[in-house]
Backbone bond lengths (Angstrom), bond angles and torsions (degrees), N, CA, C in turn:
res aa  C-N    CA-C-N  psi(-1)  N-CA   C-N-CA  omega(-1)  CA-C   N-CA-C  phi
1 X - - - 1.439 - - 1.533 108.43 -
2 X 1.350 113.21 119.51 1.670 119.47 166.70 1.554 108.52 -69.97
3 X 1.489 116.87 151.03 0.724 141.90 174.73 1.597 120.05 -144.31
4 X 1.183 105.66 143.64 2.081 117.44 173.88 1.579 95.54 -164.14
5 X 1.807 83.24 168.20 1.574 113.84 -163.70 1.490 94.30 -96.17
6 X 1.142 131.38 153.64 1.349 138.76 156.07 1.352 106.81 -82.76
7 X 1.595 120.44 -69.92 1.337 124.28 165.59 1.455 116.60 -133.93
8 X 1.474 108.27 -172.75 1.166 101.17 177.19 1.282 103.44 -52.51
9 X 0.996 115.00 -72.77 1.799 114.60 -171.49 1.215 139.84 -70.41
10 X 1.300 125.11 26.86 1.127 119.73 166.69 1.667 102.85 -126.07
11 X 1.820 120.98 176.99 1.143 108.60 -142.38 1.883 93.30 -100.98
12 X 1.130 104.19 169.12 1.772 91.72 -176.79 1.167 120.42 -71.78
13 X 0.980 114.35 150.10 1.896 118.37 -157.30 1.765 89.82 -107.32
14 X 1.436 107.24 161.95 1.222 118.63 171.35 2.064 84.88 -116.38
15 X 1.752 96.09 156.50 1.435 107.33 -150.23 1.741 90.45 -155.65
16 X 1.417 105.53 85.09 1.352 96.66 -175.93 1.762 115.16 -82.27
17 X 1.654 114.80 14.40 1.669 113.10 -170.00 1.647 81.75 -110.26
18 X 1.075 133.68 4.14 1.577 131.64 163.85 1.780 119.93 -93.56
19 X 0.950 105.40 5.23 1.724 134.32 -176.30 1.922 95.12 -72.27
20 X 1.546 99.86 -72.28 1.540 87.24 -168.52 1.476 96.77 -88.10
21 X 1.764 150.40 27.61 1.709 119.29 162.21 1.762 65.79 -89.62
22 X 1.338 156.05 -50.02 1.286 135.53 -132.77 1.849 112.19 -71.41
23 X 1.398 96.06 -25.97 2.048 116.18 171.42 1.496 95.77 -57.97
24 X 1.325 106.42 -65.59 1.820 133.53 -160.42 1.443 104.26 -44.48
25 X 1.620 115.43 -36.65 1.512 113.04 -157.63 1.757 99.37 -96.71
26 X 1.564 101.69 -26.61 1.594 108.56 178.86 1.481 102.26 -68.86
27 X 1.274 110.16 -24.61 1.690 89.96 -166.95 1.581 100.59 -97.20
28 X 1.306 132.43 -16.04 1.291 128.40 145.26 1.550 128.34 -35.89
29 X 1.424 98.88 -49.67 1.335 101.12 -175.03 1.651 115.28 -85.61
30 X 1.452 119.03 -25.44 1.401 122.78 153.53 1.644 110.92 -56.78
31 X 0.989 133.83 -26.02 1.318 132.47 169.09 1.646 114.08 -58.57
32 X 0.901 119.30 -32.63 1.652 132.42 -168.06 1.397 90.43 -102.26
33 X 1.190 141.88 -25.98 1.704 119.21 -171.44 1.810 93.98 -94.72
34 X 1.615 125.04 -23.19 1.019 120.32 -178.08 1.890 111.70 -86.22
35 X 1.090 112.17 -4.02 1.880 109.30 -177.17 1.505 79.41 -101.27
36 X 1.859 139.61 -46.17 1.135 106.48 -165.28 1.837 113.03 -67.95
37 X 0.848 113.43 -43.77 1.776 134.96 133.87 1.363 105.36 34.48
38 X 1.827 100.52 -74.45 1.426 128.59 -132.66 1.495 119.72 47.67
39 X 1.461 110.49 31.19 1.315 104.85 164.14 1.489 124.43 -104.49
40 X 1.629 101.61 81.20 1.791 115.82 171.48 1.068 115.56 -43.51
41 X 1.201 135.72 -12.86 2.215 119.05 -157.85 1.657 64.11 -101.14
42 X 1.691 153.18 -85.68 0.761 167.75 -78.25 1.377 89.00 -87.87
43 X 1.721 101.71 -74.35 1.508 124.92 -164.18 1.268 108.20 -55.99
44 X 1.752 119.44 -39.44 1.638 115.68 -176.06 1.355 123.63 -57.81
45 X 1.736 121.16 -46.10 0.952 157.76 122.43 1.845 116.04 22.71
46 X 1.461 96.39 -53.78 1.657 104.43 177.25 2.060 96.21 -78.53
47 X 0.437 102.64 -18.13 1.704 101.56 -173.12 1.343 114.68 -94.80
48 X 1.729 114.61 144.58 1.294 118.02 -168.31 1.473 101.68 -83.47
49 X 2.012 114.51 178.20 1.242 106.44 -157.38 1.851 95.49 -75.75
50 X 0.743 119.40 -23.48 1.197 142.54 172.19 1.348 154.46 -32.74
51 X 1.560 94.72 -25.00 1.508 146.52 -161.00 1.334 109.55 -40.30
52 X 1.445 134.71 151.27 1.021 118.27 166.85 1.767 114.01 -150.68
53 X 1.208 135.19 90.37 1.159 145.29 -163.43 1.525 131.47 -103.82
54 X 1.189 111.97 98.54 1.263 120.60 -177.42 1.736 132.31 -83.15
55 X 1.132 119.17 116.75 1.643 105.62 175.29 1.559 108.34 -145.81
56 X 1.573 81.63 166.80 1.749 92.65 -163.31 1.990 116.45 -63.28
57 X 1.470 104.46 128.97 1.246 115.23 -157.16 1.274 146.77 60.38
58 X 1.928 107.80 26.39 1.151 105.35 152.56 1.173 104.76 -141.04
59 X 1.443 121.62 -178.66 1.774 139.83 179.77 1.606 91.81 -52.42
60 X 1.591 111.40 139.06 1.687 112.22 150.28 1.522 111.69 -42.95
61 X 1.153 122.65 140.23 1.233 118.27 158.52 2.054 112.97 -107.61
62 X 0.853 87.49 134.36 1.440 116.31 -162.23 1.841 119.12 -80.28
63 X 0.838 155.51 119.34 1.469 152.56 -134.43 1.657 134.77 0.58
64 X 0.962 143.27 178.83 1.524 124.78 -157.80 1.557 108.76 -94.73
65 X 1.369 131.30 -12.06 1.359 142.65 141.43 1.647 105.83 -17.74
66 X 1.552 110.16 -70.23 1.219 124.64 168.55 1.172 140.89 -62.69
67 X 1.505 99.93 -6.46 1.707 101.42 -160.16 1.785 83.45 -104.13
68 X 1.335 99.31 -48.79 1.756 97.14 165.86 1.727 128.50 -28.03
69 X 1.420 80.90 -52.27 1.604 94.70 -166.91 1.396 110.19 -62.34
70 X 1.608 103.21 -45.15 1.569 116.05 173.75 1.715 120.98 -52.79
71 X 1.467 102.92 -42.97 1.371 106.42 -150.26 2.109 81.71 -98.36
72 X 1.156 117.43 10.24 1.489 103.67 -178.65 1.594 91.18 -102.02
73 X 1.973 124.77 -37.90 1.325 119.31 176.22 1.639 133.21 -64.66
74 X 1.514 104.86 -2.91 1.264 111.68 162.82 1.791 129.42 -41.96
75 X 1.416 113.45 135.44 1.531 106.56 -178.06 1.356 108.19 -57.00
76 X 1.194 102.07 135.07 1.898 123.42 166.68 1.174 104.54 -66.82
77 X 1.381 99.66 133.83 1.686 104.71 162.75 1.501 106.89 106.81
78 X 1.650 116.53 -30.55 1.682 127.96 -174.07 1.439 102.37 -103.68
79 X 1.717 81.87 112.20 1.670 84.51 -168.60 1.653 100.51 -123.01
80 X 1.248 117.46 146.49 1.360 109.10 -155.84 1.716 84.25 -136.63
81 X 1.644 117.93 164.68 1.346 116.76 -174.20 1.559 113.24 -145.11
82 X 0.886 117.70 90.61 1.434 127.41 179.04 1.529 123.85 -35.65
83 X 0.947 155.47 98.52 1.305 160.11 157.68 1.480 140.15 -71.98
84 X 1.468 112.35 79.60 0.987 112.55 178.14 1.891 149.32 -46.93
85 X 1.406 112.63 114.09 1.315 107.33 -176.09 1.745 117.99 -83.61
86 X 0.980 91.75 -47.01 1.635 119.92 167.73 1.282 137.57 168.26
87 X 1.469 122.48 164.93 1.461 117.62 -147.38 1.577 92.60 -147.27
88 X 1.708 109.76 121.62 1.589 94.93 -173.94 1.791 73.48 -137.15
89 X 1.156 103.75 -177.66 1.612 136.95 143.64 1.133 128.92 170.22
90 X 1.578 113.94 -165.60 1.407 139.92 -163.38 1.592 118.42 -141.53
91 X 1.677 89.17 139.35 1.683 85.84 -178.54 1.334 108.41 69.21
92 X 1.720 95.60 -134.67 1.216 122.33 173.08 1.983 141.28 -83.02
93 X 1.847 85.32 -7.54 0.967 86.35 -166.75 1.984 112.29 -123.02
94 X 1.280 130.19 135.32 1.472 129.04 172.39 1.272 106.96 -113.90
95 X 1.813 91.32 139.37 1.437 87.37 152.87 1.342 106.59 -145.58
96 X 1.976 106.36 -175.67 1.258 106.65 -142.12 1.634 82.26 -138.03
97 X 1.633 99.81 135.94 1.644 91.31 -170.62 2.129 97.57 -125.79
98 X 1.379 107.84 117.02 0.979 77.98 171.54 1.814 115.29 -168.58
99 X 1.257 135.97 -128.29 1.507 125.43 149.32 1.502 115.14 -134.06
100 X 1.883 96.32 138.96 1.400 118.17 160.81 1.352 105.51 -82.34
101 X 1.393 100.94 122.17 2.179 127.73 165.63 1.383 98.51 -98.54
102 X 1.112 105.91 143.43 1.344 142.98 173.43 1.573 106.30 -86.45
103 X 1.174 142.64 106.66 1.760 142.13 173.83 1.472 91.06 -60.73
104 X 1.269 121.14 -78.15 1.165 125.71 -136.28 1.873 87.86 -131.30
105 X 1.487 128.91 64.24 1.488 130.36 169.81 1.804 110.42 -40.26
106 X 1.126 95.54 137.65 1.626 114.22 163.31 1.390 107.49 -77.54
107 X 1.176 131.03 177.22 1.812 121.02 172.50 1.325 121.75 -80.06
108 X 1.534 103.46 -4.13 1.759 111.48 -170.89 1.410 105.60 -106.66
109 X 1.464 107.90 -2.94 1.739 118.73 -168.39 1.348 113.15 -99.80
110 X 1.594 116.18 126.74 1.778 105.95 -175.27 1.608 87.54 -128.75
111 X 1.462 85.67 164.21 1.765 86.34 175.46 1.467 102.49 -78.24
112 X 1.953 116.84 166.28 1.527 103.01 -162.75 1.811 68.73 -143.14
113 X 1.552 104.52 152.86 1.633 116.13 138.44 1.562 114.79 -73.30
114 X 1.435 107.92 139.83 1.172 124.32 -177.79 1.964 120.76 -120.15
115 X 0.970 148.83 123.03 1.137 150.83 119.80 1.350 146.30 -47.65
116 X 0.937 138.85 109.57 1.472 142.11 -152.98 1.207 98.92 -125.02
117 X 1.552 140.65 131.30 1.094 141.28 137.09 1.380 119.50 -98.78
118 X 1.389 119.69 132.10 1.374 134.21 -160.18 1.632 92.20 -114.84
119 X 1.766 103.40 146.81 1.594 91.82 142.92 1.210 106.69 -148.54
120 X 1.514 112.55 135.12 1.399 126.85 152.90 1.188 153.18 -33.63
121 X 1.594 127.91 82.80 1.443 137.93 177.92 1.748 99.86 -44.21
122 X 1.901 97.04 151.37 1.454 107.06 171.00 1.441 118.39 -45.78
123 X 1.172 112.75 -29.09 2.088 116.85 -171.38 1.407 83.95 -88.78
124 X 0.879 147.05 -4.91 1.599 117.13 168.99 1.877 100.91 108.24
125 X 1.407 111.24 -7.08 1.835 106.93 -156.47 1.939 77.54 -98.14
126 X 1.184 95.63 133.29 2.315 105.78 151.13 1.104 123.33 -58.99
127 X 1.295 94.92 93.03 1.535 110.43 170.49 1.531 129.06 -74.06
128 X 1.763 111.56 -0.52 1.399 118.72 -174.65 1.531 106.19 -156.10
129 X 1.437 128.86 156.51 1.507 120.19 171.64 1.601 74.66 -162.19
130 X 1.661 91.08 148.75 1.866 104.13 -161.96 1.877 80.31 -128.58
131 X 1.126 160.42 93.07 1.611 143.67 -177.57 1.850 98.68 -90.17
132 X 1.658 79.06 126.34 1.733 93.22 171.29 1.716 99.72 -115.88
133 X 1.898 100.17 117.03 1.566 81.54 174.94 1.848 116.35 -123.55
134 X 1.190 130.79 151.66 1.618 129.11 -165.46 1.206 93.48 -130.77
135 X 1.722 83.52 116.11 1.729 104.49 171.96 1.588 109.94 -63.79
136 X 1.145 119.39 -174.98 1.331 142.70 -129.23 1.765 95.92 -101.68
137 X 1.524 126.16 108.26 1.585 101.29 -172.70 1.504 123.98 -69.90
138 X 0.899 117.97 148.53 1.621 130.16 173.70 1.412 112.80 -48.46
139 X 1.384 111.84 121.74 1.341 122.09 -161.81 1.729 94.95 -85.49
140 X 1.568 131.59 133.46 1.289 135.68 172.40 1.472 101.02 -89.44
141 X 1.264 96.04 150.58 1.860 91.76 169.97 1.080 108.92 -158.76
């Protein structure tokens, strides 16, 4: 059972239209323990057939057929680990705020904060992830 405060002062309400963002945000965040994982059948799995996932500098990839295919052609061996800051939402939509690490960086590779906006199909599965990521700021000295 979800639960939140309205305000300080009043008593905590039970909120049964906060039931499925509270599914929505778990299965977000099971998404990130399964890519650090490397468990693809797992991670694809949360997503509808439908899917549609966008990130910076490549083509959308287009239903989970594809997202498979994509996320199985990734280089071996470069393993990267997501780090969660936090993950809230609304409605229909989560997101996930946090940093990509580098295991093993190339010399051109820095760790980056990342943003993810997700959105939530009626069954509860992510039907969308939009990734916004910000390189590393310039150190003054």
């Amino acid at each position: 059972m979800v639960r939140s405060m309205i305000n300080d002062h009043s008593p905590t309400l039970w909120r049964p239209e906060s039931e499925p963002i509270a599914a929505a945000i778990d299965h977000v965040r099971l998404s990130y323990c399964y890519l650090n994982e490397g468990d693809l059948d797992a991670y694809c799995s949360l997503f509808t057939e439908h899917v549609v996932v966008r990130q910076p500098g490549a083509h959308p990839v287009r239903g989970r057929a594809e997202l498979e295919r994509v996320a199985r052609k990734g280089p071996r061996g470069k393993r990267v680990r997501h780090l969660l800051y936090d993950v809230f939402g609304s409605g229909p939509r989560v997101a996930a705020v946090g940093r990509l690490r580098h295991l093993r960086p190339a010399a051109h590779e820095a760790d980056m904060d990342f943003l993810d906006m997700f959105t939530v199909a009626d069954n509860g599965l992510l039907a969308g992830r939009t990734t916004f990521l910000f390189p590393p700021a310039a150190h003054s000295e």
